[in-house]
C-alpha positions in Angstrom: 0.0 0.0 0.0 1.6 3.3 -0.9 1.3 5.8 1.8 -1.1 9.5 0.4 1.5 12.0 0.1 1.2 16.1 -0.6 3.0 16.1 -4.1 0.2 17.2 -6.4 -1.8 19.3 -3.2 1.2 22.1 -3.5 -0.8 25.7 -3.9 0.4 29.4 -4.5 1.4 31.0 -1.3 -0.6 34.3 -2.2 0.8 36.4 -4.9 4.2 35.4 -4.0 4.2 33.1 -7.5 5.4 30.5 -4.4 4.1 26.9 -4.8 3.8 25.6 -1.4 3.0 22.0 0.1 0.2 22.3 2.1 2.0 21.0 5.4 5.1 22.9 6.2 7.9 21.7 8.4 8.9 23.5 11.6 12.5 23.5 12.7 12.5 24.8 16.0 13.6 21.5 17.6 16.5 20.8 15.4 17.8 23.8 17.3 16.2 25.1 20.7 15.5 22.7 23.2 14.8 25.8 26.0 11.8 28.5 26.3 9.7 26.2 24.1 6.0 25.3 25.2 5.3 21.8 24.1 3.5 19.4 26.6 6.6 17.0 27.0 10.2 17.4 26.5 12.4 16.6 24.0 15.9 16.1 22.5 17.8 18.2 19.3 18.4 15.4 17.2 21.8 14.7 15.6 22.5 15.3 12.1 22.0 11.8 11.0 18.2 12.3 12.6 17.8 15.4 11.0 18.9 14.6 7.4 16.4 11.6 7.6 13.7 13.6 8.6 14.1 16.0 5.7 14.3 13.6 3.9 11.3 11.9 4.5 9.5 15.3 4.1 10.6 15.7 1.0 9.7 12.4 -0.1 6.2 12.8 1.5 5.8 15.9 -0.7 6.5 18.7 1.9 8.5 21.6 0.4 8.3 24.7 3.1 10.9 24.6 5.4 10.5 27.2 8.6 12.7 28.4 10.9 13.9 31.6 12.8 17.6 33.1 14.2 15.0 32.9 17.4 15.4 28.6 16.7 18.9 28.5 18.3 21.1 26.9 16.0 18.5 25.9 13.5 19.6 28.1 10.3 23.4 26.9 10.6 22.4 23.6 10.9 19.9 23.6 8.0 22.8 25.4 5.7 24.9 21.8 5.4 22.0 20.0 5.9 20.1 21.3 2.5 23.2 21.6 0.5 22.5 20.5 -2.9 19.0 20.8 -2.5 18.3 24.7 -2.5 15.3 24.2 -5.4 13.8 21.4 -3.7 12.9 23.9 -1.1 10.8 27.4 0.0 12.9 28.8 2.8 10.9 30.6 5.4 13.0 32.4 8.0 12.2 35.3 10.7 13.5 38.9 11.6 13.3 40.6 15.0 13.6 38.2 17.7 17.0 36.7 18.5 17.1 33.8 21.6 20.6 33.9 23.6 21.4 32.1 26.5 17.6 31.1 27.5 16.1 34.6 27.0 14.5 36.5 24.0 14.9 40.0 23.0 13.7 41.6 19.7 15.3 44.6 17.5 13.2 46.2 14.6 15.2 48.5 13.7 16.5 49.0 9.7 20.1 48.2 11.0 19.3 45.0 12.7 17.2 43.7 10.4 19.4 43.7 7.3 22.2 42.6 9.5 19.2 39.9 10.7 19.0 38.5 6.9 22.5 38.7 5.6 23.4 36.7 8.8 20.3 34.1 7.7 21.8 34.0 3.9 25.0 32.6 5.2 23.6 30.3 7.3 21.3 29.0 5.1 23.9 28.9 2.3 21.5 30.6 0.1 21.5 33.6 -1.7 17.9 34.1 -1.6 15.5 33.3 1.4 12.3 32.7 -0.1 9.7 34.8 2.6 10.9 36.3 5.6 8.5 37.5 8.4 8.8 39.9 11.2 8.6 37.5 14.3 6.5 39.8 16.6 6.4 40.9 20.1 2.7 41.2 20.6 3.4 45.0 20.0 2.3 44.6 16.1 1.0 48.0 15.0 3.8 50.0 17.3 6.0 47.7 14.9 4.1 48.2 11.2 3.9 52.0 12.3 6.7 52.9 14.2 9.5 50.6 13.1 11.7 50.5 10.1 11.6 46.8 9.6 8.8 45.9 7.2 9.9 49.0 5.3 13.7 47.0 5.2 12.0 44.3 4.0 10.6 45.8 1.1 14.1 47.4 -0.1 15.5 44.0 0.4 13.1 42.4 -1.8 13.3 45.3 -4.3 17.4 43.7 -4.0 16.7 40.1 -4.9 17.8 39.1 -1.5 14.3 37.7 -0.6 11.3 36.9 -2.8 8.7 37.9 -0.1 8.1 39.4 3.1 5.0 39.1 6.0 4.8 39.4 9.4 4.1 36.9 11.9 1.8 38.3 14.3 -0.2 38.3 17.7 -3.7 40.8 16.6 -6.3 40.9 13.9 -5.1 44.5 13.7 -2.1 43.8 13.1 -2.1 40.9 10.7 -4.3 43.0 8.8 -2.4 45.8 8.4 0.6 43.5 7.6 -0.9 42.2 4.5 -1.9 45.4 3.6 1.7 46.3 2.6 3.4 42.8 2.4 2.8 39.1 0.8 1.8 36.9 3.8 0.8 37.0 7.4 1.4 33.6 10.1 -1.6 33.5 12.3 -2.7 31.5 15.0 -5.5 29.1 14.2 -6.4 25.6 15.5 -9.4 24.6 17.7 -8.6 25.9 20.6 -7.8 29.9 19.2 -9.6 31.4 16.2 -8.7 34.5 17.4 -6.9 35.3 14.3 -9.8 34.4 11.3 -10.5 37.7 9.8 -6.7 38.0 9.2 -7.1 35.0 7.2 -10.2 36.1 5.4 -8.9 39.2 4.6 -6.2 37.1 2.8 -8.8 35.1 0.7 -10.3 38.0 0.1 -6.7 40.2 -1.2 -4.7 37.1 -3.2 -2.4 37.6 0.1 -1.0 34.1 1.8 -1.0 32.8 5.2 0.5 30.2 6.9 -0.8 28.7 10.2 1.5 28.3 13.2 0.3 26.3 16.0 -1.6 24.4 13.8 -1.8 21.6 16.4 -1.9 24.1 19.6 1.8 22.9 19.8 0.1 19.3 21.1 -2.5 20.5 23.3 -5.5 20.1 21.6 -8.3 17.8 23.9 -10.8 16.4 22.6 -13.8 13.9 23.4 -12.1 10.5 23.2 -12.2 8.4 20.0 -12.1 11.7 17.6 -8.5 12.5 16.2 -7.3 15.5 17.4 -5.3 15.8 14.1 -8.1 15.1 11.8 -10.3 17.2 13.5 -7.8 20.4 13.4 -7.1 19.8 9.9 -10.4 19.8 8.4 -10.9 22.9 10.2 -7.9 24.2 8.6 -8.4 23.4 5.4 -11.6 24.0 4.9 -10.5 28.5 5.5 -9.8 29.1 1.6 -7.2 31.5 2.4 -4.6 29.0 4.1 -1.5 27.8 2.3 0.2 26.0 4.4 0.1 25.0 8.4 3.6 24.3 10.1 4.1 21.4 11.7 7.1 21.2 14.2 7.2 17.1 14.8 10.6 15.7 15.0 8.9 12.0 15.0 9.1 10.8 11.6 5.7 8.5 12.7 3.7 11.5 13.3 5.3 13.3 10.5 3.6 10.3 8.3 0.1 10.8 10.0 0.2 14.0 9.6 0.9 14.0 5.7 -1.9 11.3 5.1 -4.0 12.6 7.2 -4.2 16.3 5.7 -4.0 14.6 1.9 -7.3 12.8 2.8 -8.8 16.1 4.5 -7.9 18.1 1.7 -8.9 15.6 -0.6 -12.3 15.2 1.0 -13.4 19.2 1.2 
C-alpha cells in the first residue's frame, strides 16, 4: 500500500508566485530545546536524525521549510543540511527576535534587520531566502507603524535578497495591516484559538497568503475520546480558503507520516 502524500496538493502562497505544500515543516527542535512550550520534552536530534527527517518530508511531498535566528542553532544547521537541494525547497526564515542564552529580545530596527537577513543567507547557504516574516512581540501595529523593519523588507526584496516578506503576528489588527503592505501574514488558528480568522479572510479575500503556526496548539488540543485531534484540526484548517500551508514542528518521523496522510485525505475530502 503506498502511503497519500502532498505532491500534487502544492498551492500558491498568495501572490508570491510560491508553490507551497500544504504542510510545512517546523525546525525549531532541530535547534532550541529551551523557552519552548510543548507538553513534553524533547531532545535536538543529531545530524543523522535530521537529514532523515528532511528527507522523509521531501519524499512525503513537503517543500516549506521554517525556521527563525529565534530557533537556536536551527539556520546553521539547515545550511549543510540542505546543501545540494536549494530548489527542492521554500525557505521561510524570521526577523526581529533573536534567543541567547535562555532569554528573548527583539530589535526592529533597519540596522538590525538587514544585518538579521544577511546573517540568515550565510547560514542558510542561500543567496535568496524565499519569505521572511517579522517574528513579533505582541506589540504589532507599534512595529508596522513605528519601526523600520517591514519598510527594510521591502528594499531587500526590491534587491533580490528575498522573494517575499510578511509578518508573523499576535492581533487581527495587526495581521491586517501586515498584509496590507506585504505578501503573507502567520496566524494562530487551531481549535482551541480562532482569534486570528478575519486575518485570514482578509487574505482570501486580497490574493495575500497565510501560513498557520500552532496548527496543532503545539500538542494540546483535547478532545472527546475516539475523535483525532489531528483530523479534527485539519479539516478545520483546510476547509479557510485562504490558508497555504500550516507548520508542523514534529521531530517523529511517525507522526510526521500521519500527519501528511491525514491532511491529503482532508484536503482531498473538502
Amino acid at each position: 500500500m503506498t502511503l497519500p502524500t502532498l505532491h500534487d496538493l502544492h498551492r500558491p502562497l498568495g501572490s508570491t508566485g510560491l508553490l507551497v505544500s500544504p504542510l510545512g515543516l517546523g525546525t525549531v527542535k532541530l535547534g532550541r530545546d529551551q523557552g519552548v512550550k510543548y507538553p513534553s520534552g524533547f531532545q535536538i536530534p543529531d545530524d543523522d536524525a535530521a537529514r532523515m527527517l528532511l528527507r522523509q518530508a521531501r519524499q512525503l511531498g513537503i517543500n516549506l521549510i521554517d525556521t527563525a535566528p529565534a530557533y537556536g542553532r536551527s539556520e546553521e544547521r539547515l545550511g549543510p543540511l540542505l546543501r545540494g537541494q536549494r530548489q527542492e525547497w521554500v525557505i521561510v526564515s524570521k526577523v526581529g527576535e533573536e534567543f541567547a542564552e535562555g532569554v528573548s529580545h527583539h530589535d526592529f530596527s533597519a540596522a538590525h534587520t538587514r544585518l538579521s537577513v544577511e546573517r540568515s543567507l550565510k547560514r542558510l547557504e542561500t543567496d535568496f531566502i524565499d519569505l521572511v516574516l517579522v517574528h513579533s512581540d505582541g506589540n504589532d501595529l507599534h512595529i508596522l507603524n513605528d519601526c523600520e523593519v517591514y519598510q527594510t523588507l521591502a528594499d531587500l526584496k526590491r534587491e533580490g535578497k528575498i522573494r517575499g516578506f510578511g509578518f508573523s503576528g499576535k492581533t487581527v489588527e495587526g495581521g491586517v495591516k501586515a498584509l496590507e503592505q506585504g505578501d503573507c501574514a502567520m496566524v494562530t488558528y487551531n481549535l482551541n484559538e480562532q482569534a486570528e480568522k478575519a486575518v485570514i479572510d482578509y487574505a482570501a479575500d486580497h490574493g495575500k497568503g497565510i501560513l498557520v503556526k500552532k496548527a496543532l496548539a503545539s500538542g494540546h488540543v483535547c478532545l472527546e475520546s475516539g475523535v483525532d485531534p489531528i483530523h479534527a484540526s485539519f479539516m478545520l484548517l483546510f476547509a479557510q480558503t485562504g490558508v497555504a500551508s500550516a507548520i508542523v514542528g514534529t521531530i517523529n518521523p511517525l507522526h510526521l507520516a500521519h500527519n501528511v496522510a491525514t491532511a491529503a485525505k482532508v484536503i482531498r475530502q473538502l
